[in-house]
N, C-alpha and C positions, 0 to 999 in steps of 0.2 A: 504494500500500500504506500511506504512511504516513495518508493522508487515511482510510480504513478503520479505521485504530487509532483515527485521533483519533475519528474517529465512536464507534467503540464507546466508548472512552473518556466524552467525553460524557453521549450515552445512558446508559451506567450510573452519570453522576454520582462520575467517580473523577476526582481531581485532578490536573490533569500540565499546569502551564504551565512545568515548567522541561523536557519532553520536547521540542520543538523539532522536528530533522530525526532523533531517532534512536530510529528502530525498535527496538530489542534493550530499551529505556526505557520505551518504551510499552508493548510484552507484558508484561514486567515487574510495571507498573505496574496491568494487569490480570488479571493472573495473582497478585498479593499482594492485590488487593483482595477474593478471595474471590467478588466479583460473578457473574462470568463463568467459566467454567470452557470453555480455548481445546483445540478437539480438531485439533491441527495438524500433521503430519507430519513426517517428520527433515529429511525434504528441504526444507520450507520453513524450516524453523525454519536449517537450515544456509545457506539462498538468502537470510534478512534478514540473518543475520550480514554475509554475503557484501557483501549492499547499505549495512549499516551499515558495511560497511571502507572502500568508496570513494562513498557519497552524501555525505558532508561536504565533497567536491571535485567539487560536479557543475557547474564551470562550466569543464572542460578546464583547470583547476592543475594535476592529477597525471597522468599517462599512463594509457589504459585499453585495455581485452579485453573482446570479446563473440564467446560463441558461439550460432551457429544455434538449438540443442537448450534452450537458456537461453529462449527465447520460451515453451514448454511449462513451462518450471521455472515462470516469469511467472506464465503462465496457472493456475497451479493454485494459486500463492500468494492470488493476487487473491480465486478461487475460494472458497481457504478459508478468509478474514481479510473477506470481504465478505458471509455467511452470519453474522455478529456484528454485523454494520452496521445493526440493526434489534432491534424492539422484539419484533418474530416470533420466536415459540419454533421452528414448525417448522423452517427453513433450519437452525439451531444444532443441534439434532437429527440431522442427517442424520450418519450415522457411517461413517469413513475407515474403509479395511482396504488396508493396502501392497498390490500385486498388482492389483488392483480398479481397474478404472473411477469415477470419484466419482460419487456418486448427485447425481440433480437435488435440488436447494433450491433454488427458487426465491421470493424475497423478495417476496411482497404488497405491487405497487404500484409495484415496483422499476423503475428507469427503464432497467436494461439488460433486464428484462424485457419492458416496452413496446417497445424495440428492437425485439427478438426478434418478437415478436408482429404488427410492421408489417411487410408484406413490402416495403413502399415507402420504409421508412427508407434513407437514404441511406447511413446507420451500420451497419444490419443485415447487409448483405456482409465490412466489414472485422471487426465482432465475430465472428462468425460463422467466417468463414474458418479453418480446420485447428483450429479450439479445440476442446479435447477435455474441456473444462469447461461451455461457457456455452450452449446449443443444445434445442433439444426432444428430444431422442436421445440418448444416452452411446454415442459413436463411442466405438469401440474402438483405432482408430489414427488417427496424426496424420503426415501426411506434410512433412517438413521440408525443405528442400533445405541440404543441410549450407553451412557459411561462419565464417568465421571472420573477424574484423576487430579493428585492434589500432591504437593510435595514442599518437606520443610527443607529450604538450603541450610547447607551446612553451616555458616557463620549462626545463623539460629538455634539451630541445636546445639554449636561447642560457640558460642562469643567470645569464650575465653582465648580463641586462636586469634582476634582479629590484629591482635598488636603485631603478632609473627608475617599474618598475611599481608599487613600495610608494606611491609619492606620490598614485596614483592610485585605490587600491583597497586593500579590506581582504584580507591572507592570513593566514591562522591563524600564531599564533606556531610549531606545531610543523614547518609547513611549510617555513616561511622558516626555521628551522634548518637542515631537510633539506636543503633548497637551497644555504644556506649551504655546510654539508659539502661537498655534492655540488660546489660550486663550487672548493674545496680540493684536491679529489681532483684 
């Protein structure tokens, strides 16, 4: 998702090198510049917050939660922040309605397109697979097998290690507070 902002970003020539890893900056950023005007749903726009609270820890610092149903959230985000990815007015065009199936946009030239279109892509099965976004057809359902998964990092469970680990790696100053506390407690 983020690599999609930056794209759009780019392409429309708006400037954001101090955007980095965070999403909610990058919309932002293209949502003030008037360029692009984003037609994005509540659900995505609450799924980047979501990824802006814990992508700044995506190397296992903080503890995390994934569920099943969140692959669909994914898929629809991708969906609708990669329809700006291009120079192509149609894909931008194609207009959301809650309730609704998303209509096909398919971006001229586009290399998940190509996928799609090779039935001997090796890629074409896992894209493909229960997406209810990316496909020649607007499936109407998407079959998930529920799941849940959740993991504590290990500066959590031992805090005691964080003084040894600073020497070796960089942790965000607000982190290593928390930790700190959290070591207090």
């Amino acid at each position: 998702m983020e690599k999609y902002l930056k794209c759009t970003l780019l392409l429309n020539r708006i400037p954001a090198k101090d955007v980095r890893h965070d999403l909610g900056k990058a919309l932002g950023k293209i949502e003030k510049s008037g360029k692009v005007t984003l037609d994005l749903t509540k659900g995505t726009r609450e799924f980047i917050e979501r990824l802006d609270e814990y992508g700044p820890y995506r190397y296992f610092e903080v503890s995390n939660v994934g569920f099943g149903a969140e692959l669909v959230t994914l898929d629809r985000a991708v969906w609708e922040l990669r329809r700006y990815s291009t120079l192509a007015k149609e894909p931008q065009e194609a207009k959301l309605r809650d309730g609704y199936p998303a209509p096909r946009a398919p971006i001229p030239g586009g290399s998940l397109e190509k996928i799609m279109d090779d039935p001997k892509s090796p890629a074409r099965d896992p894209l493909l697979w229960q997406n209810g976004f990316f496909g020649k057809w607007a499936r109407k359902t998407v079959r998930l097998r529920k799941w849940f998964q959740a993991q504590n990092a290990p500066l959590y469970l031992n805090p005691q290690i964080l003084e040894e680990v600073m020497k070796y790696v960089f942790l965000p100053k607000e982190l290593v507070e928390g930790y700190r506390r959290h070591t207090k407690q």
